[in-house]
C-alpha atoms as an extended CHARMM CRD file, in Angstrom:
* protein
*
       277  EXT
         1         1  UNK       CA             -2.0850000000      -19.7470000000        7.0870000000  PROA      1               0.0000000000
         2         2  UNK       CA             -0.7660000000      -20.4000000000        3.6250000000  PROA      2               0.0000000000
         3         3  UNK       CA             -1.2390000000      -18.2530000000        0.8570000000  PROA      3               0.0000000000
         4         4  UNK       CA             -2.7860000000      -18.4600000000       -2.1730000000  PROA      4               0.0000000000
         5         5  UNK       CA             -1.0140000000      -16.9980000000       -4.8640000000  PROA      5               0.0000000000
         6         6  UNK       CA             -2.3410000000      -16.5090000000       -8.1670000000  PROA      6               0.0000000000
         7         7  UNK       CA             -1.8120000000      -18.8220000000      -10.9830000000  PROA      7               0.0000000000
         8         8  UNK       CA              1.5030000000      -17.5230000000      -13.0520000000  PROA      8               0.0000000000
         9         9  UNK       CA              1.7120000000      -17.7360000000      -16.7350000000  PROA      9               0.0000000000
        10        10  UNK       CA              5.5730000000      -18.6300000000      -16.9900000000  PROA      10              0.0000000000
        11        11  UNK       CA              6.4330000000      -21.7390000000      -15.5120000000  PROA      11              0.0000000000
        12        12  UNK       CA             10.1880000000      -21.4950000000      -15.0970000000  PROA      12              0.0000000000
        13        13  UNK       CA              9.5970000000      -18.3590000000      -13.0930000000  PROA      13              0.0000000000
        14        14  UNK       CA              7.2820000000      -20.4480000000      -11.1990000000  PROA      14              0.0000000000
        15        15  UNK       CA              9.4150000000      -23.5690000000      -10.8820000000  PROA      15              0.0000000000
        16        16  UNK       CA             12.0340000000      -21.6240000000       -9.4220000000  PROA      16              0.0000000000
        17        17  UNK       CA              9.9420000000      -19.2200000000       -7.4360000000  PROA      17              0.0000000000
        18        18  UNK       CA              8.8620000000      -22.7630000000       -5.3210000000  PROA      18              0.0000000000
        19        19  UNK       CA             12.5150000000      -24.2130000000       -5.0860000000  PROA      19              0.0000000000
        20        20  UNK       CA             13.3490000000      -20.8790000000       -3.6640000000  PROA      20              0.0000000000
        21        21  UNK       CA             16.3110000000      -20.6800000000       -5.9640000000  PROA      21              0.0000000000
        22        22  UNK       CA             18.7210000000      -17.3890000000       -4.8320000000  PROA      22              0.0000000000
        23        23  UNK       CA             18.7920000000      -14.5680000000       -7.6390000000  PROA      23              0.0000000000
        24        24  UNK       CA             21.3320000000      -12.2510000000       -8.4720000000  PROA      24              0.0000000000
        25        25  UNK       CA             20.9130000000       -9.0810000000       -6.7910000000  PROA      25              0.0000000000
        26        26  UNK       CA             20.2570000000       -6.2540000000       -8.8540000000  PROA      26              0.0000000000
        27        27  UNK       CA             20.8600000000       -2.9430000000       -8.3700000000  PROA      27              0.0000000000
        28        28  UNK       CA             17.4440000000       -2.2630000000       -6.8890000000  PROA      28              0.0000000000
        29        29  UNK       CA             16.8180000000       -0.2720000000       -3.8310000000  PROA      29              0.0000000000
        30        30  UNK       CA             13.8600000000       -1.6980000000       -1.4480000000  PROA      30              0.0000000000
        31        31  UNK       CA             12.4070000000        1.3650000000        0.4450000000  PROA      31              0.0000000000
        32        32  UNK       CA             10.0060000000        0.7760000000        3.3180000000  PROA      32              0.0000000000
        33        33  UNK       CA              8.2670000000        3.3980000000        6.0560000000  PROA      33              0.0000000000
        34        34  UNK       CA              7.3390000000        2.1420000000        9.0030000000  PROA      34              0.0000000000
        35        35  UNK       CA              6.0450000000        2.5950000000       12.4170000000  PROA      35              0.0000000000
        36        36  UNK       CA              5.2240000000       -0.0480000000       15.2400000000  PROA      36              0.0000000000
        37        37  UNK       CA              5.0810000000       -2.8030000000       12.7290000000  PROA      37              0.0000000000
        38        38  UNK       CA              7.3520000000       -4.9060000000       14.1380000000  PROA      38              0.0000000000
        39        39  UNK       CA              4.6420000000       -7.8180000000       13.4210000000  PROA      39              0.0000000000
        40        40  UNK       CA              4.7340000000       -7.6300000000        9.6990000000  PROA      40              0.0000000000
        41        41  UNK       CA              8.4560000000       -5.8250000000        9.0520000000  PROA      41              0.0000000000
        42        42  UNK       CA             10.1930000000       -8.8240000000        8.8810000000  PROA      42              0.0000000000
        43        43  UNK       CA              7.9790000000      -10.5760000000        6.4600000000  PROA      43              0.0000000000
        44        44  UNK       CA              8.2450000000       -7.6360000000        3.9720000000  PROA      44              0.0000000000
        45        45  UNK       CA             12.0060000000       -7.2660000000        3.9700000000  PROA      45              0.0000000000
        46        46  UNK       CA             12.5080000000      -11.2890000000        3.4720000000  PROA      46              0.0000000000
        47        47  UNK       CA             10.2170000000      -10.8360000000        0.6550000000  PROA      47              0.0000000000
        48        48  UNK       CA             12.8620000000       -9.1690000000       -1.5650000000  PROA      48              0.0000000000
        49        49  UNK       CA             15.9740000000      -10.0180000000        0.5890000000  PROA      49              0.0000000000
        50        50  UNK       CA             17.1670000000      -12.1400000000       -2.3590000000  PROA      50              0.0000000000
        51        51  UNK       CA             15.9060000000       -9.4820000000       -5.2090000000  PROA      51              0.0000000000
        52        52  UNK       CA             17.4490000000       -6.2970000000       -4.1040000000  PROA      52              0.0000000000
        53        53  UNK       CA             20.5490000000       -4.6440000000       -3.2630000000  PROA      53              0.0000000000
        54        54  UNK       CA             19.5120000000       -2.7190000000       -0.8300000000  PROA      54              0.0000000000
        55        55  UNK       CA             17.2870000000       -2.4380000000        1.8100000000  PROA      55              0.0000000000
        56        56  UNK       CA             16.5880000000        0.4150000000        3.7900000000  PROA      56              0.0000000000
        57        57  UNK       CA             13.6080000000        1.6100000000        6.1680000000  PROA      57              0.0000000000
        58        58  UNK       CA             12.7810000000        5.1360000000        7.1350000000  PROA      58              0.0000000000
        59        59  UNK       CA             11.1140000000        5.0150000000       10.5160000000  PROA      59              0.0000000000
        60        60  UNK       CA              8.9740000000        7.1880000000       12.4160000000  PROA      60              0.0000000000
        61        61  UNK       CA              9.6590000000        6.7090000000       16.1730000000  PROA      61              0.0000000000
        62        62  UNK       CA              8.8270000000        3.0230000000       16.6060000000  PROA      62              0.0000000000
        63        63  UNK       CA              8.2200000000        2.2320000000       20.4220000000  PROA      63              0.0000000000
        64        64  UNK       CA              7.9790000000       -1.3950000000       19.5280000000  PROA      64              0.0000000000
        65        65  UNK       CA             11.0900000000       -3.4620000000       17.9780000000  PROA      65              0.0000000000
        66        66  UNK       CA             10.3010000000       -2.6920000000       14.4130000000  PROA      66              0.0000000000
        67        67  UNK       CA             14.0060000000       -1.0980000000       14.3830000000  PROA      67              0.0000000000
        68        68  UNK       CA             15.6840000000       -3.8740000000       16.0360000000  PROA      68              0.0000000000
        69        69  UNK       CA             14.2550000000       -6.2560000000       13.7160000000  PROA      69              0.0000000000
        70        70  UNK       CA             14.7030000000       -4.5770000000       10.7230000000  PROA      70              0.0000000000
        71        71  UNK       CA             18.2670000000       -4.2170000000       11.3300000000  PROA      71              0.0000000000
        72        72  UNK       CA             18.6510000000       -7.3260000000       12.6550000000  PROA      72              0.0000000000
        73        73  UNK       CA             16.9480000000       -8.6670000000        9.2200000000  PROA      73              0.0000000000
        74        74  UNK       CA             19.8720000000       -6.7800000000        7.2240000000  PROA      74              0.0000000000
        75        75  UNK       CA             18.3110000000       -3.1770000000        6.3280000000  PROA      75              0.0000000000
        76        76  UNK       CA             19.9600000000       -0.1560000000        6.5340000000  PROA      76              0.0000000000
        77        77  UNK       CA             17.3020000000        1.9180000000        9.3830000000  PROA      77              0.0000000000
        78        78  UNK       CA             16.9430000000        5.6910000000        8.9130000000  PROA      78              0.0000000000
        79        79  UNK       CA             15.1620000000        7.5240000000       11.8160000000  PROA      79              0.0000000000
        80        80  UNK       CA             13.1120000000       10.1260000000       10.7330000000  PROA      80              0.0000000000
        81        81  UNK       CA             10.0870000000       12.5260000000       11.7610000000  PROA      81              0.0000000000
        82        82  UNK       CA              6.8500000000       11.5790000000       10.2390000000  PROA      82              0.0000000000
        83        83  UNK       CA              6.5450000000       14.0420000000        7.1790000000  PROA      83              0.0000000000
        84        84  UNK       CA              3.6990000000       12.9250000000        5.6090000000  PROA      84              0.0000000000
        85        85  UNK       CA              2.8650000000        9.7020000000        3.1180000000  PROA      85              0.0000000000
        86        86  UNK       CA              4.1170000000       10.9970000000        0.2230000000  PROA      86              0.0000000000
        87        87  UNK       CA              6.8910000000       13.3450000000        1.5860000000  PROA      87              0.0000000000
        88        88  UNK       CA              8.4200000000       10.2620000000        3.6570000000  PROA      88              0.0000000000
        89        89  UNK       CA              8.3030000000        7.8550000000        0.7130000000  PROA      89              0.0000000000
        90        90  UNK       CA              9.7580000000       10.5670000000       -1.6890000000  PROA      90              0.0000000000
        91        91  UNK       CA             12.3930000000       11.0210000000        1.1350000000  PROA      91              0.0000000000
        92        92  UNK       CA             13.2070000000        7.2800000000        1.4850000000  PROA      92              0.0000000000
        93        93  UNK       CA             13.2940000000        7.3510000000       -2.6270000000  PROA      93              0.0000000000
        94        94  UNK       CA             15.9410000000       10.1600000000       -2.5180000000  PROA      94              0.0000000000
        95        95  UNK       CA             18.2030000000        8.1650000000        0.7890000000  PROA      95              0.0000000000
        96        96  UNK       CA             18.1660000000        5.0110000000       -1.3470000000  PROA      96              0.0000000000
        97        97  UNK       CA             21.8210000000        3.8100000000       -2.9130000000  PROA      97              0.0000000000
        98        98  UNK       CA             20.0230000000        3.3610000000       -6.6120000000  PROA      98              0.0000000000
        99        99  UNK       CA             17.9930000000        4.9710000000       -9.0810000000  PROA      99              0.0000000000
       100       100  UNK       CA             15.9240000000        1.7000000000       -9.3160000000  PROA      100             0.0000000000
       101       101  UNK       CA             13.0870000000        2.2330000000       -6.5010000000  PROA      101             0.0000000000
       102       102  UNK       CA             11.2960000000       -0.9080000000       -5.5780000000  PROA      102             0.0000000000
       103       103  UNK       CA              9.0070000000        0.8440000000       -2.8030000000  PROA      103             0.0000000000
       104       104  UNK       CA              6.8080000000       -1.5110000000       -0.0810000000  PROA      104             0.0000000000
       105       105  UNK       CA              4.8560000000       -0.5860000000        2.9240000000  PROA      105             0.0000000000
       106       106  UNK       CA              5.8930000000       -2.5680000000        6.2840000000  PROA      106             0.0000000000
       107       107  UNK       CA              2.2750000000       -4.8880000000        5.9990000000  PROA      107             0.0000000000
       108       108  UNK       CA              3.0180000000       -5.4440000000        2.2670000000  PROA      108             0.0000000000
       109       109  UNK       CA              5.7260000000       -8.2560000000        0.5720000000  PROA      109             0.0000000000
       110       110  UNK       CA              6.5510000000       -9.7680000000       -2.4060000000  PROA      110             0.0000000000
       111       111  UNK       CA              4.9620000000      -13.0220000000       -3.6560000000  PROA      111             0.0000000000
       112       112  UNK       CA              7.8390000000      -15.2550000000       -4.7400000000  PROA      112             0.0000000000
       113       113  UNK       CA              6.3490000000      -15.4430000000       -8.5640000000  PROA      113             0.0000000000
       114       114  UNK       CA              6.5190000000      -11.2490000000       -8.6110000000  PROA      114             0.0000000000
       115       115  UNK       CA             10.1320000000      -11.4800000000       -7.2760000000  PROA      115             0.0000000000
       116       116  UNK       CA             10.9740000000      -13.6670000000      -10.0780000000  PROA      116             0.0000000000
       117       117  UNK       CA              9.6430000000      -11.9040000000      -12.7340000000  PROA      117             0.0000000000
       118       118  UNK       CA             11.1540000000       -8.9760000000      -11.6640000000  PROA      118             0.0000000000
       119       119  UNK       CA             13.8830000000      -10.4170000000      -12.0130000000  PROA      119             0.0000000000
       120       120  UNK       CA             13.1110000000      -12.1100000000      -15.1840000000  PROA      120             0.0000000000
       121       121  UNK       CA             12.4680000000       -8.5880000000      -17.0300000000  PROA      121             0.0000000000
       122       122  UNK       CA             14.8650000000       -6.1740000000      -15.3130000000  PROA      122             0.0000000000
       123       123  UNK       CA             17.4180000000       -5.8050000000      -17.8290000000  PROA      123             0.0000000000
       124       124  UNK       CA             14.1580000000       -5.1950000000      -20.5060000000  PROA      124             0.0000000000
       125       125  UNK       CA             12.5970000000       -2.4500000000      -18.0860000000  PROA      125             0.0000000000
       126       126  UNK       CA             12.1080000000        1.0330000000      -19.4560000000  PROA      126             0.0000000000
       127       127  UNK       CA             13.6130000000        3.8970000000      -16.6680000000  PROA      127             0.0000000000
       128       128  UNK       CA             11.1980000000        6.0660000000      -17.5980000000  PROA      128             0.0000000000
       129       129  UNK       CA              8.0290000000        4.0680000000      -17.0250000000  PROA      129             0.0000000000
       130       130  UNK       CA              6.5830000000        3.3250000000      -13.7920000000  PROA      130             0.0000000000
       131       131  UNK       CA              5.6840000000       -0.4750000000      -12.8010000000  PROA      131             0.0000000000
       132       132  UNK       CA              2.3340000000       -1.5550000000      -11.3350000000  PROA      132             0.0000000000
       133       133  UNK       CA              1.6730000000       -4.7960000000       -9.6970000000  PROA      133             0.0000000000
       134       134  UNK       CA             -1.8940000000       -6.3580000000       -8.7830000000  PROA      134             0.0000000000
       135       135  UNK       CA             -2.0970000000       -6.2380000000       -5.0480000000  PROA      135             0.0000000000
       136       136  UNK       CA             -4.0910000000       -8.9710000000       -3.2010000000  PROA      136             0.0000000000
       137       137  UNK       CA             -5.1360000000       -8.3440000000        0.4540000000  PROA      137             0.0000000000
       138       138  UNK       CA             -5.6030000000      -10.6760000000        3.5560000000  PROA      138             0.0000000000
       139       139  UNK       CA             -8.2030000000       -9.7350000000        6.1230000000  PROA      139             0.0000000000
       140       140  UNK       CA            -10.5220000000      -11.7410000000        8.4820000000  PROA      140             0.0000000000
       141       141  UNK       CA             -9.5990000000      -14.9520000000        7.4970000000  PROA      141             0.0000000000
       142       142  UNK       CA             -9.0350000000      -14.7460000000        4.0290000000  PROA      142             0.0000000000
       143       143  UNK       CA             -7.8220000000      -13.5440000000        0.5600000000  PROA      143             0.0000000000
       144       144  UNK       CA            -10.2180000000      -10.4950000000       -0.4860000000  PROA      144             0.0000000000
       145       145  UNK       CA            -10.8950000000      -10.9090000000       -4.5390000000  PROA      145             0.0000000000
       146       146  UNK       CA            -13.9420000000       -8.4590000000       -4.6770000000  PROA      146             0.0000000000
       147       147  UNK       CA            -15.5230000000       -5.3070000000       -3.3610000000  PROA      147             0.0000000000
       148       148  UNK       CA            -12.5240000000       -3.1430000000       -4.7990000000  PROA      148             0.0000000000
       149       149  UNK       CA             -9.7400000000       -4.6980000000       -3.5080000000  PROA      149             0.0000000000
       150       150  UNK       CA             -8.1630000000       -7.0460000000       -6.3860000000  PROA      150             0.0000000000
       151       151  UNK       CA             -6.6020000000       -6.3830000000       -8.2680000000  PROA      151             0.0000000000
       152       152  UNK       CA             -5.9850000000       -3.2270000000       -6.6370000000  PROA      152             0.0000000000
       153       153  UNK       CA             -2.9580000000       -2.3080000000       -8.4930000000  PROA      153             0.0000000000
       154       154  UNK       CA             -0.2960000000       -0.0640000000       -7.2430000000  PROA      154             0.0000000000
       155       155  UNK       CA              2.6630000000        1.4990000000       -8.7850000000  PROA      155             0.0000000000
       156       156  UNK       CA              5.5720000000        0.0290000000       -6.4580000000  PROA      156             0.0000000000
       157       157  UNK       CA              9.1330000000       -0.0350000000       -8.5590000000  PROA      157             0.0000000000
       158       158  UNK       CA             10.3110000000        2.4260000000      -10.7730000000  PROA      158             0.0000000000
       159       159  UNK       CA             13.2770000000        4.9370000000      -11.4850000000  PROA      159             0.0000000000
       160       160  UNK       CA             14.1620000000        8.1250000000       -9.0620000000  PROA      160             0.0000000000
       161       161  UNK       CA             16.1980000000        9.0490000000      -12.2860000000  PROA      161             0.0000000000
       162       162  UNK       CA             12.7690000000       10.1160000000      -14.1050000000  PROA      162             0.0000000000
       163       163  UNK       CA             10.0710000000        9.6840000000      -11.3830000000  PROA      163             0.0000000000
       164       164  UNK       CA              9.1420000000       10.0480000000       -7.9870000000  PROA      164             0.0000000000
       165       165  UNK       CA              6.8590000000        9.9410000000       -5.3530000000  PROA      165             0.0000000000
       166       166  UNK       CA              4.7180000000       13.2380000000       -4.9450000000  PROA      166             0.0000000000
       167       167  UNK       CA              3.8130000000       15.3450000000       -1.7880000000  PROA      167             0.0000000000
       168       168  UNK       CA              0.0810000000       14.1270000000       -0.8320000000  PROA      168             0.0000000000
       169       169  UNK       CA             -0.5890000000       13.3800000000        2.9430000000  PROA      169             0.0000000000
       170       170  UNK       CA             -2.7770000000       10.6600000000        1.8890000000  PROA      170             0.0000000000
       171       171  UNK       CA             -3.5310000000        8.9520000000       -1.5750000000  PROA      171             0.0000000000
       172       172  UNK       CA              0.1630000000        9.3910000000       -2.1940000000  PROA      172             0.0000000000
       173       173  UNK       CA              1.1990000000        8.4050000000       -6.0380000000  PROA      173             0.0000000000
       174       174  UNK       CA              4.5120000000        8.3370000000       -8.0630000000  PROA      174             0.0000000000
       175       175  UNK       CA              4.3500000000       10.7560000000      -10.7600000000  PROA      175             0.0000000000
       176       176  UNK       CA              5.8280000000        9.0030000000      -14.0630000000  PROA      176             0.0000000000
       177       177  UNK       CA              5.5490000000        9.3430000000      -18.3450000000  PROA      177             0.0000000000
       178       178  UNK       CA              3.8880000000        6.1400000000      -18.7070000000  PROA      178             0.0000000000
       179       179  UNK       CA              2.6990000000        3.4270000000      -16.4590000000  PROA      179             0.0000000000
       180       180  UNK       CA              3.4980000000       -0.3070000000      -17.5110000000  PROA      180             0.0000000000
       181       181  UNK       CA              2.3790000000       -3.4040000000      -15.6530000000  PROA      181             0.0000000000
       182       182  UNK       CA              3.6980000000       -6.6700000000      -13.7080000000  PROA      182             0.0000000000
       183       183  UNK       CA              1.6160000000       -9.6770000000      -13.6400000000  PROA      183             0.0000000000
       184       184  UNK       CA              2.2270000000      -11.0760000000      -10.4660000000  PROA      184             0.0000000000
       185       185  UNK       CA              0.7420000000      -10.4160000000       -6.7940000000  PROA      185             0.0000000000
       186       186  UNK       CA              1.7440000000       -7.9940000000       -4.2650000000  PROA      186             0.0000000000
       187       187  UNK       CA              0.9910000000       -9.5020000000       -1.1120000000  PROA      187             0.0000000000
       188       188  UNK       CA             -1.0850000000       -7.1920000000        1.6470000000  PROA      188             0.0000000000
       189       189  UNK       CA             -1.9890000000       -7.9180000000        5.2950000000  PROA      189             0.0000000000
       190       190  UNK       CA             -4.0040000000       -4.8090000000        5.4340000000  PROA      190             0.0000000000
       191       191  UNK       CA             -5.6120000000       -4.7470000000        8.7070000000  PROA      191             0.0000000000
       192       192  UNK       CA             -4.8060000000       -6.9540000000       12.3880000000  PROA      192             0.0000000000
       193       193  UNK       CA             -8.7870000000       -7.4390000000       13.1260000000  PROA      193             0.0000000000
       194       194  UNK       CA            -11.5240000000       -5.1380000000       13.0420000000  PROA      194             0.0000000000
       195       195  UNK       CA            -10.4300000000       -3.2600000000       15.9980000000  PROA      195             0.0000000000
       196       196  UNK       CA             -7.4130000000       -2.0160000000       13.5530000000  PROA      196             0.0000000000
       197       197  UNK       CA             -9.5890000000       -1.5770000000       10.3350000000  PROA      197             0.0000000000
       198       198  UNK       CA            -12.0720000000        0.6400000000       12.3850000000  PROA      198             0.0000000000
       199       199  UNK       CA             -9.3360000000        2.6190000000       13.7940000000  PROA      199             0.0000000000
       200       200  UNK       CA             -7.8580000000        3.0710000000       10.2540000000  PROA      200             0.0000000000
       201       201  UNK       CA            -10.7710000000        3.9090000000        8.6910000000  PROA      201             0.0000000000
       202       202  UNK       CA            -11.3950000000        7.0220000000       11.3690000000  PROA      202             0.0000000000
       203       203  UNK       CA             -7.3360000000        8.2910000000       10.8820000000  PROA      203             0.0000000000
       204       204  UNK       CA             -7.8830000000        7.8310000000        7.0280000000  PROA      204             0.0000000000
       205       205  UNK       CA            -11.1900000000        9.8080000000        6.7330000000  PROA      205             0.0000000000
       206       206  UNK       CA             -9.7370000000       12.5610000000        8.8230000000  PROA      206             0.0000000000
       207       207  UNK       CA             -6.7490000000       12.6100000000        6.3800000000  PROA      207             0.0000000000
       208       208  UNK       CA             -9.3170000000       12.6760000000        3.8240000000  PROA      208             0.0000000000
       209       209  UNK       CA            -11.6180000000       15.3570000000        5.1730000000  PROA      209             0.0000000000
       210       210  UNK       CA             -8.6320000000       18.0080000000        5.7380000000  PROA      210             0.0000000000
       211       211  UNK       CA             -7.4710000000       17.5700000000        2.1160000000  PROA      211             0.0000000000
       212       212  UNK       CA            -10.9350000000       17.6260000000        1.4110000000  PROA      212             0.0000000000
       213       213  UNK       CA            -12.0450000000       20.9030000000        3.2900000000  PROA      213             0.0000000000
       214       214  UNK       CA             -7.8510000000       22.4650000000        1.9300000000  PROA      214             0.0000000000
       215       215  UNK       CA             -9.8230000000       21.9510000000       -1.4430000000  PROA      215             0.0000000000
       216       216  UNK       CA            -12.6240000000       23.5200000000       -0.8880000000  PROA      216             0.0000000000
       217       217  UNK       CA            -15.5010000000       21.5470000000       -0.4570000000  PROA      217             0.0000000000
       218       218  UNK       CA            -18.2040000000       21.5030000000        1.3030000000  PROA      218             0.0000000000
       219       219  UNK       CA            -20.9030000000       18.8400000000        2.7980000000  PROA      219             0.0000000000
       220       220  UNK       CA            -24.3780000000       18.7900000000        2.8970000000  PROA      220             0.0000000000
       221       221  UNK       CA            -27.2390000000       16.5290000000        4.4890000000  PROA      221             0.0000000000
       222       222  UNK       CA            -27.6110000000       14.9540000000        0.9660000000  PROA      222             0.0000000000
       223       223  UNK       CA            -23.8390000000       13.8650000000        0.9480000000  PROA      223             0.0000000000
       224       224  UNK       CA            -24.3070000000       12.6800000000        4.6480000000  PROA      224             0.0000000000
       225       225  UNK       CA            -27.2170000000       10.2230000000        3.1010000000  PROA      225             0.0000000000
       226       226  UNK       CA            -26.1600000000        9.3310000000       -0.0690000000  PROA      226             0.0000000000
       227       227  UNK       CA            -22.7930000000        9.1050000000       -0.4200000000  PROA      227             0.0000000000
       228       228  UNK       CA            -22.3190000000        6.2600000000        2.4170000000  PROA      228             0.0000000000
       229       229  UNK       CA            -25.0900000000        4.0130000000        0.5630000000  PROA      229             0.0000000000
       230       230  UNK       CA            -23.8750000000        4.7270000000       -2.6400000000  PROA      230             0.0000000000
       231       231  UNK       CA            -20.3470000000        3.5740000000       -1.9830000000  PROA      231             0.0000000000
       232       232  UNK       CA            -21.9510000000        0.4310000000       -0.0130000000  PROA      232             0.0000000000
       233       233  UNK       CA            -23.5820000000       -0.3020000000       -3.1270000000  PROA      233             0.0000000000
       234       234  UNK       CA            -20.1440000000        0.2490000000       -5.3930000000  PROA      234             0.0000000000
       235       235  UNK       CA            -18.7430000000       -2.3120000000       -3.2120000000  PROA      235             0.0000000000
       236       236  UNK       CA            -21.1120000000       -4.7600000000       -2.2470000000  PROA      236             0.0000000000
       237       237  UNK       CA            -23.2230000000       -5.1920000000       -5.5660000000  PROA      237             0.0000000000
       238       238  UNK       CA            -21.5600000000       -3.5270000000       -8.6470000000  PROA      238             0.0000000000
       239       239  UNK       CA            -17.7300000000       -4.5570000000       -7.4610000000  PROA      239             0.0000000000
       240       240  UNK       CA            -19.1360000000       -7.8440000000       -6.0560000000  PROA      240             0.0000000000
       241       241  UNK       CA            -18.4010000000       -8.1270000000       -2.2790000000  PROA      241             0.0000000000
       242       242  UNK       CA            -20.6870000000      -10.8020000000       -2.1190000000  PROA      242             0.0000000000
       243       243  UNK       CA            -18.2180000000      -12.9960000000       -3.3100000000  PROA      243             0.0000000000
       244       244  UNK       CA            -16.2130000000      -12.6390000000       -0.7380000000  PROA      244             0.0000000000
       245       245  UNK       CA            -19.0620000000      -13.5080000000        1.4690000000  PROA      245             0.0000000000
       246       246  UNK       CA            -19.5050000000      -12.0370000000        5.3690000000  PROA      246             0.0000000000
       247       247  UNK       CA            -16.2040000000      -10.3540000000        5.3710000000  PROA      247             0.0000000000
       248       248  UNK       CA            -17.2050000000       -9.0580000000        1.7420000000  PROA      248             0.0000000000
       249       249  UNK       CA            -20.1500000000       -7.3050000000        3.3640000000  PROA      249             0.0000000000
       250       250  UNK       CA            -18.6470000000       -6.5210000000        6.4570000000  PROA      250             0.0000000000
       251       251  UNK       CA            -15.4610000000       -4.3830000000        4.3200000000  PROA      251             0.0000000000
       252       252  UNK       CA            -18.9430000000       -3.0550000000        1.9280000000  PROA      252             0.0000000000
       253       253  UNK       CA            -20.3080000000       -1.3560000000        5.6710000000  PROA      253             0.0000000000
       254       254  UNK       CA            -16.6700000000       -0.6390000000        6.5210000000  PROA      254             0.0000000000
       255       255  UNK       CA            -16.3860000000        1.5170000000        3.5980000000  PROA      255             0.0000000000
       256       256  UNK       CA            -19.6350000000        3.3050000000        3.6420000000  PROA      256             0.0000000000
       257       257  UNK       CA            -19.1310000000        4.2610000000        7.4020000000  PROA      257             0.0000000000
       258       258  UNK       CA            -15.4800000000        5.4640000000        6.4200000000  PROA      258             0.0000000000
       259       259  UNK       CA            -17.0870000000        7.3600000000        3.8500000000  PROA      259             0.0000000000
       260       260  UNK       CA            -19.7630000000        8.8660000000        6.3750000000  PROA      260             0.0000000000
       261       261  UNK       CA            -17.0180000000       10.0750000000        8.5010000000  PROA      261             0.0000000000
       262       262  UNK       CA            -14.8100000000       12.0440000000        5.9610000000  PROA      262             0.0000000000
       263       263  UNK       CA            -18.1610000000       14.0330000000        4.6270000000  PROA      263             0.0000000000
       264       264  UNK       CA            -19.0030000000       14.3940000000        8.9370000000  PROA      264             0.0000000000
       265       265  UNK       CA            -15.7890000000       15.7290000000        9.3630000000  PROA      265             0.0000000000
       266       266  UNK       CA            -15.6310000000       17.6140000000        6.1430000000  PROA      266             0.0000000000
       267       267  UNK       CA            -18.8470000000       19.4400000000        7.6290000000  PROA      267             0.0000000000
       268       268  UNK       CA            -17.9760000000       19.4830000000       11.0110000000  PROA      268             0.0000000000
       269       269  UNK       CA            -15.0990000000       21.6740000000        9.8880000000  PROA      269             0.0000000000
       270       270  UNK       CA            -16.3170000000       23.9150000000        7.4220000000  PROA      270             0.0000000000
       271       271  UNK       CA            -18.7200000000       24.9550000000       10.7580000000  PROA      271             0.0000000000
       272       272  UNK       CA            -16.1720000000       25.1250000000       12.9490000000  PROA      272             0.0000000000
       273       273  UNK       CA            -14.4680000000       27.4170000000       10.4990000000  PROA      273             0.0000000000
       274       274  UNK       CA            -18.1090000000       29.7570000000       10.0610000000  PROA      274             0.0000000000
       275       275  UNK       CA            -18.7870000000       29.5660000000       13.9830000000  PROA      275             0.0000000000
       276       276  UNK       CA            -15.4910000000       29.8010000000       15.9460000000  PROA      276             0.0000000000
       277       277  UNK       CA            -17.4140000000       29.8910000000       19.1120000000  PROA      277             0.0000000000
């Protein structure tokens, strides 16, 4: 299905983003973690095969052909042990050839207007700022505008030099002075079907409920209630899922059940922890 990229304010960038016209590489280094994607690792490398100067995946015992193609697609493949979100990417980050970090996941690649201006402002870019790009996400069908999702930005390229990804398991970030922004779309094909996003959702809350319970808190029935329907709400009404319509309020339950399971877990531990037994 094709997608629909949003509208770009520079049309030379845009012109030559459509004629596919080949860039100089810069000294960039594209870092990607992976495991078992071989269904989306090709797309993301392509993405910035013309951008970068290197490419190189750190992955985390594949059983599928995500290594094979990724080689096969021109990237340098590190095998590694699974260290953690922000560990791994921090690790890739420190492998890489140059300073410049441009850093994807393997379900994530470049719009062709965001490789071009890129390139278009590299030689202006500030080392010690990190760059954020709106990310757009794909999922039952369509482009997801609402609910929380766009535009979603994430901090993706920036200097090893004077920033770098920190240690968190899970809501991993890239410590940096200043952030500065891109204009263009990251592209995101977050989840196969539901099957996947339910599956996701119960590995992320766990992830979320350890660093929760490391942290100290605690649940209570209250949380159990009102937490769930208040991030429903957040979602589907004040973020405005609705727009998105069925798979807007199908992602708004999503949520508030993913929600529901980290404060379960968070209190399912904590008694665990009081009752051994």
């Amino acid at each position: 299905m094709t997608s629909r990229i949003a509208p770009t304010e520079n049309g030379e960038e845009r012109a030559k983003a459509r004629q596919g016209v080949q860039f100089m590489k810069l000294p960039i280094s594209l870092v990607v973690i992976s495991k078992n994607e071989e269904l989306n690792i090709e797309r993301c490398l392509k993405s910035a095969e013309n951008l970068v100067s290197e490419m190189l995946v750190l992955d985390s015992g594949s059983s599928d052909k995500t290594v094979e193609i990724a080689q096969k697609a021109g990237a340098r493949v590190l095998e590694t042990s699974w260290e953690g979100f922000g560990a791994q990417k921090a690790r890739g980050a420190r492998e890489a050839q140059h300073d410049w970090i441009l850093s994807l996941d393997s379900d994530e690649a470049l719009s062709p207007e965001l490789a071009a201006e890129i390139h278009a402002k590299f030689s202006s870019l500030d080392p010690k700022a990190g760059y954020e790009m709106p990310r757009k996400s794909f999922h039952m069908g369509r482009w997801i505008l609402h609910g929380g999702w766009y535009p979603d930005r994430q901090l993706r390229l920036f200097n090893r030099a004077h920033s770098m990804w920190n240690q968190a398991p899970i809501h991993e970030k890239v410590e940096c002075a200043r952030r500065e922004r891109l204009n263009h779309p990251l592209l995101h094909w977050v989840f196969r079907n539901l099957h996947h996003q339910i599956d996701t959702n119960n590995r992320y809350s766990s992830l979320q409920a350890a660093q929760a319970v490391h942290g100290g808190r605690e649940a209570s029935l209250l949380m159990l209630i009102f937490k769930p329907w208040s991030k429903f709400i957040e979602c589907y009404v004040w973020k405005r899922g609705f727009l998105d319509g069925i798979p807007g309020f199908i992602i708004a339950v999503g949520a508030a059940y993913s929600v529901f399971l980290k404060w379960a877990k968070i209190w399912e531990t904590k008694k665990c922890q009081n009752n051994p037994s």
